[in-house]
C-alpha positions in Angstrom: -29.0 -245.7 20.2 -26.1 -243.5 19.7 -25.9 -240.4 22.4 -26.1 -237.6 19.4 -29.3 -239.2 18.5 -30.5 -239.6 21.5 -30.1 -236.0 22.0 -31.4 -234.7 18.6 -34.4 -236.8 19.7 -34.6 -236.0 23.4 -34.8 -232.2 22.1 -37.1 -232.6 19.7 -39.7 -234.2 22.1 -39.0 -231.2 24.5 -40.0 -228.9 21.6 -43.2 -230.6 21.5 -43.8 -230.6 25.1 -43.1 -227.5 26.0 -45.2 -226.1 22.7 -47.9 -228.3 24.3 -47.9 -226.4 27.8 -47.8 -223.2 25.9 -50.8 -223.8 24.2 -52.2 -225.0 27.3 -51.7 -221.8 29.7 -54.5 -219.8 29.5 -53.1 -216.8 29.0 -50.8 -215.1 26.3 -46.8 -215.3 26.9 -44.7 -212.7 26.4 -41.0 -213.3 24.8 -38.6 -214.1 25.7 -40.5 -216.8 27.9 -37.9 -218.3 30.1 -38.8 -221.8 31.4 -37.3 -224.4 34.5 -38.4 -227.7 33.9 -38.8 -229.0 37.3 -38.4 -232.7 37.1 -34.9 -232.1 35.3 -34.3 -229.5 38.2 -35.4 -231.9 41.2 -33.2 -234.4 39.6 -29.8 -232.6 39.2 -30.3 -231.3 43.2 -30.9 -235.1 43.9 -27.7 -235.9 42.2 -25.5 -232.8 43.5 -26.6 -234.0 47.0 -25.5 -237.8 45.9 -22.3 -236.5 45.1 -21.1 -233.9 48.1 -21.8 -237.5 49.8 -23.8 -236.0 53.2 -21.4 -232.6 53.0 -23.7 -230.2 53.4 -24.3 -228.3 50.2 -24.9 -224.0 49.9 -27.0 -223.1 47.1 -25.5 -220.9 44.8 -28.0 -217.9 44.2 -25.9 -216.2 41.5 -26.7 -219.5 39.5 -30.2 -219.1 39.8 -31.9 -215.4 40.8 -35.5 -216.6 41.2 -36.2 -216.7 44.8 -38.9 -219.6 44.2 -35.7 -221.7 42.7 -33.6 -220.8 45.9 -36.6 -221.9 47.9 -36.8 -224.8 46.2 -33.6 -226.3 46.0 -33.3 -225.7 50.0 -35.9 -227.9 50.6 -34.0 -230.8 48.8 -32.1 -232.9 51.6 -28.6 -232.0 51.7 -28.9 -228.3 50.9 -28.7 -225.7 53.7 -27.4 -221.8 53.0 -27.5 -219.5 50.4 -24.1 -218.4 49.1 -25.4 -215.1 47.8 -23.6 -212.5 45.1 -24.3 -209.1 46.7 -25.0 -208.0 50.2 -28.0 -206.2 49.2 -29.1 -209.7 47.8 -28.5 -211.0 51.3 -30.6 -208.8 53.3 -33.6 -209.4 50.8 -32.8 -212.4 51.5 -33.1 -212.1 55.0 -36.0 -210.1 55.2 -38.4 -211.8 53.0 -37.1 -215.3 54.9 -36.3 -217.2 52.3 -33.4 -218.4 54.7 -31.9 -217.7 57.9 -28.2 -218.6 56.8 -26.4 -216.6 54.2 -22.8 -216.0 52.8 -22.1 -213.4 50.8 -19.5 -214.8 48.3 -18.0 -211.4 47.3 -16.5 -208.4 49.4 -18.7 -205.7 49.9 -18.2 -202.1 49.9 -21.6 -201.3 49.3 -21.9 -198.0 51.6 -26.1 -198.7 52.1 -26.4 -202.4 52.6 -23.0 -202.2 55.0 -25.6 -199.2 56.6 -28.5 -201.6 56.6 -26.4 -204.8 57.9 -24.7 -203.0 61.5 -28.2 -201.2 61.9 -29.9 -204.7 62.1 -29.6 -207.2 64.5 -31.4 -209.8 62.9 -29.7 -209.3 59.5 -26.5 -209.4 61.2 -26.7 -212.3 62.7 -28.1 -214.1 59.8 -25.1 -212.8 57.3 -21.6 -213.8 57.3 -19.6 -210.9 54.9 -16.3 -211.8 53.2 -12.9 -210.6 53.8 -9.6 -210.3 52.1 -8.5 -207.2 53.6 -8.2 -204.7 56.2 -10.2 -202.6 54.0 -13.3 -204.3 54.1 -13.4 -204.6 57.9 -12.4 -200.4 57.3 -15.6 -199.9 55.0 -17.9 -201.3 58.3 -16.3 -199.5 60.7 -16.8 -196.1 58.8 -20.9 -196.3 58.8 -21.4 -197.0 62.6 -20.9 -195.2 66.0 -21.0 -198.5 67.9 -20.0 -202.1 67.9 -22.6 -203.2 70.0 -23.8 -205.0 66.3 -21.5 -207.7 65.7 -20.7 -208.5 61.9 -19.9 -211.9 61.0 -16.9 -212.2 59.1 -15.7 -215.3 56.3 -12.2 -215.1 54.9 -11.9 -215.6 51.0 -8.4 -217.3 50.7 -6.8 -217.7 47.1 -7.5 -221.6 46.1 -5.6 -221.2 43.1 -3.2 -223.2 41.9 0.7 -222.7 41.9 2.6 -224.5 38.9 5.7 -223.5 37.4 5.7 -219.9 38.5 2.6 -219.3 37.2 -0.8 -218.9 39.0 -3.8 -220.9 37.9 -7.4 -220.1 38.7 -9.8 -217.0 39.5 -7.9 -213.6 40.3 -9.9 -213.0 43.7 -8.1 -212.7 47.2 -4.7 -211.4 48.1 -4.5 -214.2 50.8 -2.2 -217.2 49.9 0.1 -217.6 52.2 -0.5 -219.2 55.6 1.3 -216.2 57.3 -0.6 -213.3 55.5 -4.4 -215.7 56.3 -3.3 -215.7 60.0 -2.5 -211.9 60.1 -6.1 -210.8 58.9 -7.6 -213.4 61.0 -6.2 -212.0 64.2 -7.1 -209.0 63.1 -11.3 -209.6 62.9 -10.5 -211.4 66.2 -8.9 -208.5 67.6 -11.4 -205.9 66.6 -14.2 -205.0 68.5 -17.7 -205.8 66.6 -16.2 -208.4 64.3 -16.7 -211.9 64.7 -14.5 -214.5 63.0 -16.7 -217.6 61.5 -15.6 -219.3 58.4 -13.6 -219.5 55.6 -13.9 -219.8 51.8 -11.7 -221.4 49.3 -13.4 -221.9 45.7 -11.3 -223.7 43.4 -12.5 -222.4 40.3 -10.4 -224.2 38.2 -11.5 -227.2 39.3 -15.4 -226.5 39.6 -16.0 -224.2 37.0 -13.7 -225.5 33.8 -14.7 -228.5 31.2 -12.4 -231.5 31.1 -14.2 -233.5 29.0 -15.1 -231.4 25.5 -14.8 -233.7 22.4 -13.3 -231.0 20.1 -10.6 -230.3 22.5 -9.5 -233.2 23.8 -5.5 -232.4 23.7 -7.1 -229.5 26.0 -9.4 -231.1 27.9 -6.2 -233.7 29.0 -4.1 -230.5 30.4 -7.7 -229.3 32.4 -7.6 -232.8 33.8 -4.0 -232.5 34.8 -4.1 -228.7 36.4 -7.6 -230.4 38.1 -5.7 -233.2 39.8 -2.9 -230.8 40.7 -5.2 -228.4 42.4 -6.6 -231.0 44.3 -3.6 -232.4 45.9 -2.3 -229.0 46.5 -4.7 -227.4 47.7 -5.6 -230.3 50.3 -2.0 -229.7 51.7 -2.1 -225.9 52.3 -6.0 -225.6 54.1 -4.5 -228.5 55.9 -2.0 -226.3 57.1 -4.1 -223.2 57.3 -7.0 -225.1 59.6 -4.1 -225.9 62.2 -2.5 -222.5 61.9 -6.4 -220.9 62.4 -6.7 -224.0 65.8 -3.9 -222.6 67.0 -4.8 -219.1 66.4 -8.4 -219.4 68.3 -7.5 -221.7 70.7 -9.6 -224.8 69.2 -8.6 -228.2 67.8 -10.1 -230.1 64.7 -11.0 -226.9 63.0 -13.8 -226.1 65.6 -12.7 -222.7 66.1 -14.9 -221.6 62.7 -18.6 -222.2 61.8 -18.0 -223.9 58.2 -15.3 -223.7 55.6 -16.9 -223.5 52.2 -15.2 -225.0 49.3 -16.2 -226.0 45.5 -18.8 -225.5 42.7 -20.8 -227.9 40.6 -18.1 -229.5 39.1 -15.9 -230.1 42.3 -18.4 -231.3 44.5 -16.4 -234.6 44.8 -13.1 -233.9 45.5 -14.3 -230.3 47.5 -16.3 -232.3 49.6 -13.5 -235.1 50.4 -11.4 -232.5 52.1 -11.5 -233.3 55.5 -11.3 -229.6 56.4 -14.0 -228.4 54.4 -17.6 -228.9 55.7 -19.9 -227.4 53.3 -19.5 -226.8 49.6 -21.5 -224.8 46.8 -24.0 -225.6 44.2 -25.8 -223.0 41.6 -25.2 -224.1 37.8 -25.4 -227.8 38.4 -29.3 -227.2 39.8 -29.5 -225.9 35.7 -27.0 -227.5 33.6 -26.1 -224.4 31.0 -24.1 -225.6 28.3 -20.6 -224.1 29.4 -21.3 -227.5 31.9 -22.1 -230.0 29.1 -18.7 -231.7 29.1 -17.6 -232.7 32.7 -16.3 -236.0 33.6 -17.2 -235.8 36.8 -21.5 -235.0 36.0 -23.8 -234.9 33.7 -26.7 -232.8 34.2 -29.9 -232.7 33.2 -30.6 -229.2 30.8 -33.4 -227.4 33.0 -34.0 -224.0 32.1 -34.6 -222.9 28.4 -35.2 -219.1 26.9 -38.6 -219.5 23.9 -38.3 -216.6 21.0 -40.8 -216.7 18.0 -40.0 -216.8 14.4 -40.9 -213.6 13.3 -39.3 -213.5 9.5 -38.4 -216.3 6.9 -35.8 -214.6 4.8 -35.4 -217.6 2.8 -36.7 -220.7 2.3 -33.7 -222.1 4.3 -33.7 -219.4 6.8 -35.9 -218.8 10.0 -35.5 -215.7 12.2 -36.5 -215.2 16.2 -36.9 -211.8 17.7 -34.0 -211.9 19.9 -31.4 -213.5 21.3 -28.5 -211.7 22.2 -28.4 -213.1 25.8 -24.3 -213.4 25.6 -22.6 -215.1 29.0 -20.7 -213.1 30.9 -16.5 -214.3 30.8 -13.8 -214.3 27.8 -16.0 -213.4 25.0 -15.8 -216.3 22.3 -18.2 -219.0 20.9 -18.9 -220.9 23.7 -20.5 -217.7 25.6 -23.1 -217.7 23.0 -26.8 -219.1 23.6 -27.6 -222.2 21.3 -30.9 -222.7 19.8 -31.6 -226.6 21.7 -35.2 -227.3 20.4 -36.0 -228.5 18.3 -32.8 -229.8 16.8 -30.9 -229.5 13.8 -30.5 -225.6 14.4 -27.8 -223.3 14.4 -26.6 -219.6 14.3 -25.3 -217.9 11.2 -21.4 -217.1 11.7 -22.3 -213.3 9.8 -25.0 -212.5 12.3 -24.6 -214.8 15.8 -27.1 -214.0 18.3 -28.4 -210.6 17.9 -29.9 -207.9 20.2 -33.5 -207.7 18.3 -33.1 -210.4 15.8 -31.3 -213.9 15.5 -31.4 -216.1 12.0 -31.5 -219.6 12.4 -30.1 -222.5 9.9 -29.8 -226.1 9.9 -31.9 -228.8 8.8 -34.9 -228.0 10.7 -34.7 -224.2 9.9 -37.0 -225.2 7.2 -39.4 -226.4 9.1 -40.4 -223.9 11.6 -43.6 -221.3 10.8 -43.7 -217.3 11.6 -44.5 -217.8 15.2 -43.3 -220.7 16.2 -40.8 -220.7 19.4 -37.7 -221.6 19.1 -36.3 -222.9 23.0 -32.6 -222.0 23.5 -30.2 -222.8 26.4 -27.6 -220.1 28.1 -24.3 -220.7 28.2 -24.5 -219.6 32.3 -26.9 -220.3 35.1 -28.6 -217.7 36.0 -27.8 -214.7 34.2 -30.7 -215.0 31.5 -33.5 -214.7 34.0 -31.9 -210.6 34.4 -33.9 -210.2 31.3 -37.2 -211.4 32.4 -39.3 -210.7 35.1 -41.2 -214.2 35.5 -40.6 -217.8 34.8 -43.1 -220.7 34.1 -42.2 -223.9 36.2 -43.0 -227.1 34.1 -43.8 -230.7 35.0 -44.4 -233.1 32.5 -46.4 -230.9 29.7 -47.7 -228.4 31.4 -46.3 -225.3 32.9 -47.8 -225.6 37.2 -46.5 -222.3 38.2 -45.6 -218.4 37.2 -42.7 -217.6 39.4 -41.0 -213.8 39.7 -37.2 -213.6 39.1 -35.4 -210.7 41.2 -35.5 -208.7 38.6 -39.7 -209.7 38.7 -39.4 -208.3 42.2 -38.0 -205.1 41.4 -34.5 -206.0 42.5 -31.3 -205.6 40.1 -28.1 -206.9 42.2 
């Protein structure tokens, strides 16, 4: 059986299954209804932790925003840590103990969660903020009369990759250089109420690009080749930077720092191979979105869907869903759009796309589908789709188990 049939099958029995737990809840669902199927979740954390290979792996909370999911994918062996996207994410966090361990991934000059952090003991201790800059160590400073609180401090160094002049990879920190990563290091050190604990280097031009997309295969061969680049350079300079931070804190092996965090979903491999990194990050892979459909390196299992109803038949050839405009964040273009998975045979109209309050629907089973019928689609990225829903249903088999709130369920927008 040929992998597109597979797939046009394996979809179509989904429809079915998860019209059958549908029917089965006993109560009425409001749309969108956005769904995790839990055995396709269980087995993409199973295979994430197969591949970091006994590294430790941070789950990724951006990637999936329903604290239930977070919950979930820490109790899977291998996973320990919550990289989280805000600081106010990480004292919820915190608070409502859904883990003791958390990195915030991003710098944070959030003037009432900075407030909230030296003013808590517990939280502070628990929460490791990131640092590029002077600045950010400034922005603490300013909201407290004493250091008696110490903040743990990460540094975010640039893991990009440099190639013919040019930089490659995501525009975050300022710190390249060995030099310039030793300078802001001895100054956390050096300043009272800061405490110096790890370092992050995502290489998102490893983890978080295709290499393996049939239509773009002259492209896909270049994304291999920048890949393998990164990798080998990028092993050389945190090689370098590790001794330069031993010799710095006085320790040898790299024991002078708590972790050093490295990777995504689609790096877990080589990230985790680096003999200086000891933990590395997970989120999207726990989901499989499409914008992670053509990786050489994994394969995951699609787990969470979006349901909208046909509301209108235009045509006999045309079926249109309330909904739909649930457009990924990134370089606006086709691949950021949602695609209608199940059942198969289905696809936007290039007039309309995915709209804000309605989305037509053609293909060869457009036909086939009644007023009120759902239509399951999949998100292009992990995670962001559940900010338009405040609940989603867990399912196992054919049948949903379990109503779970998302943050935004929770009364939380981060």
């Amino acid at each position: 059986m040929s992998d597109v049939h597979h797939s046009y099958v394996a979809r179509n029995r989904l429809w079915r299954r998860l019209g059958e737990a549908v029917q089965a809840w006993p109560e009425p669902l409001s749309t969108p209804t956005f769904v995790v199927d839990l055995d396709a979740f269980d087995a993409n954390a199973a295979d994430l932790a197969r591949r970091a290979g006994g590294t430790p792996i941070r789950v990724a909370s951006k990637s999936l925003r329903v604290p239930a999911l977070v919950s979930r994918a820490l109790a899977t062996p291998g996973f320990a840590g919550v990289l989280a996207y805000t600081l106010a994410e990480a004292l919820w966090l915190v608070e409502n103990d859904v883990t003791d361990d958390v990195v915030v991934a991003y710098p944070s000059v959030d003037r009432a969660a900075l407030s909230a952090l030296v003013a808590s003991p517990r939280a502070a201790s628990r929460i490791t903020i990131m640092a590029d800059d002077l600045a950010h160590l400034d922005a603490v400073d300013a909201l407290r009369a004493s250091t008696a609180v110490p903040v743990r401090v990460a540094l975010d160094v640039d893991a990009g990759l440099r190639w013919g002049g040019q930089a490659v990879g995501p525009k975050r920190s300022p710190l390249y250089d060995v030099g310039a990563v030793v300078e802001l290091a001895r100054a956390v050190i050096d300043r009272p109420g800061f405490q110096l604990v790890g370092v992050m280097t995502y290489e998102g031009q490893v983890a978080g690009v295709p290499d393996d997309v049939p239509t773009q295969r002259a492209r896909s061969a270049v994304v291999r080749k920048i890949k393998q680049l990164s990798v080998a350079q990028l092993e050389v300079r945190r090689t370098a930077i590790g001794e330069a931070l031993d010799a710095l804190t006085g320790h040898g092996d790299f024991t002078g720092l708590a972790f050093w965090n490295a990777g995504g979903s689609g790096s877990i491999e080589s990230s985790a191979a680096d003999p200086v990194v000891t933990e590395v990050t997970a989120g999207s892979g726990l989901f499989g979105p499409t914008l992670f459909d053509h990786y050489r390196s994994f394969s995951p299992q699609p787990a969470a869907f979006f349901g909208l109803p046909v509301t209108r038949r235009p045509n006999a050839e045309v079926a249109t869903v309330h909904g739909g405009g649930l457009i990924a964040s990134g370089p606006a273009g086709a691949d950021r759009v949602p695609t209608p998975w199940a059942p198969a045979g289905l696809g936007l109209t290039p007039l309309e796309g995915a709209g804000e309050v309605q989305t037509p629907l053609v293909g060869a089973n457009a036909a086939t589908l009644a007023i009120g019928d759902l239509v399951w689609f999949r998100h292009a990225k992990s995670g962001e789709p559940f900010e338009h829903g405040r609940t989603v249903l867990l399912a196992q088999g054919d049948r949903f188990v379990e109503e779970v709130s998302t943050y935004r369920g929770h009364g939380l927008a981060f």
